[in-house]
N, C-alpha and C positions, 0 to 999 in steps of 0.2 A: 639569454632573454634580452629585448631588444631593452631600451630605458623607459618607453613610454607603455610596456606590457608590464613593465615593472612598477611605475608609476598608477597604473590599473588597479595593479594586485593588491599593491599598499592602500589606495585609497577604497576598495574594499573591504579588505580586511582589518585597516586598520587606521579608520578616519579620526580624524584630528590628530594624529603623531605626525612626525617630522618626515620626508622624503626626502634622502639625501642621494643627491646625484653628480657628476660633475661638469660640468659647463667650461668651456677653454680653459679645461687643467684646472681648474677652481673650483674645489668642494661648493656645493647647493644644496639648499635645504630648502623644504617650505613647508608652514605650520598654520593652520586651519584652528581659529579660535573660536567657542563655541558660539559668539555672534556673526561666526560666517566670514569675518575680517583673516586676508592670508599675510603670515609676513614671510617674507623670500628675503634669505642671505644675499643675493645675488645684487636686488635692488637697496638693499642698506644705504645710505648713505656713511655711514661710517660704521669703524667695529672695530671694539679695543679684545685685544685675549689677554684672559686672567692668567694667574698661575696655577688653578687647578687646585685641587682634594684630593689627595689617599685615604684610600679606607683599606681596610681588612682583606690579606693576601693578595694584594696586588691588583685589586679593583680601583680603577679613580674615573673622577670625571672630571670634565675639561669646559671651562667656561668661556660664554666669548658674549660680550654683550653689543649688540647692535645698535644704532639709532634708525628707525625707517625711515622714507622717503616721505613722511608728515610730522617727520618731527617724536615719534613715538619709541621710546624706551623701552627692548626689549632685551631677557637674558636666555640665552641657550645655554643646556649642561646638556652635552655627551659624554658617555660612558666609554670606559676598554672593554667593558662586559657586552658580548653577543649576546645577552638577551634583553638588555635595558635598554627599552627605546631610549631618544634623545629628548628631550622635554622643553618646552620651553613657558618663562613668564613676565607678564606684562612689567613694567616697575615704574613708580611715580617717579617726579622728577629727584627728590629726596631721594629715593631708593638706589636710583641712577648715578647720582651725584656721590652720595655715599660708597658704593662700589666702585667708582673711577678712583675716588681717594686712597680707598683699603689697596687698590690697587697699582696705586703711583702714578696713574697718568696725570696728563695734565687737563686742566677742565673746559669743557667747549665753552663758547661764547652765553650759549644760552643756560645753561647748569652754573656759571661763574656767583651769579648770585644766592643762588642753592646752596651751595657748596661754602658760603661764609657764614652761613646760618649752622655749619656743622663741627665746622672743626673750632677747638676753642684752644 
């Protein structure tokens, strides 16, 4: 099936999940929030990947949080499981900043201030 028969399908059957496609070798995704707002992997401006969760028999999922192209903080978890879609959710700046930490990067310009209000 071609990408965009495939992009059809998905968005028929199964609007607001995640369509993942790949674009110059680079995993794409795009996620339709219920005010109609899409955010695209592709367009991020930046994106840090987490280490991830194990669950039970060898199911995990795989986090990777985004910043959009307005500045908006957002987290994908995909699954190893074929039949868990990919999910995604919005995060306040706290939420964002907090996840950067848990996660050891280092903190953008604009979360720097966020981010001293957390760790003590």
């Amino acid at each position: 099936m071609t990408k965009t028969l495939l992009f059809f399908l998905a968005t028929i059957l199964a609007p607001h999940v995640g369509v993942t496609f790949e674009k110059d070798n680079q995993p794409m995704a795009r996620y339709q929030l219920e005010d109609g707002t899409i955010l695209d992997t592709v367009l991020a401006l930046q994106r840090w990947r987490g280490a991830g969760k194990t669950w039970t028999r060898g199911v995990s999922t795989m986090e990777t949080l985004y910043c959009s192209s307005k500045g908006r903080y957002w987290l994908e978890e995909v699954s190893n499981w074929r039949g868990i879609a990919p999910t995604v959710r919005v995060l306040t700046p706290r939420e964002a900043a907090t996840w950067l930490l848990m996660q050891g990067y280092d903190m953008p310009p604009d979360l720097v201030d966020v981010a001293k209000n957390i760790e003590e």
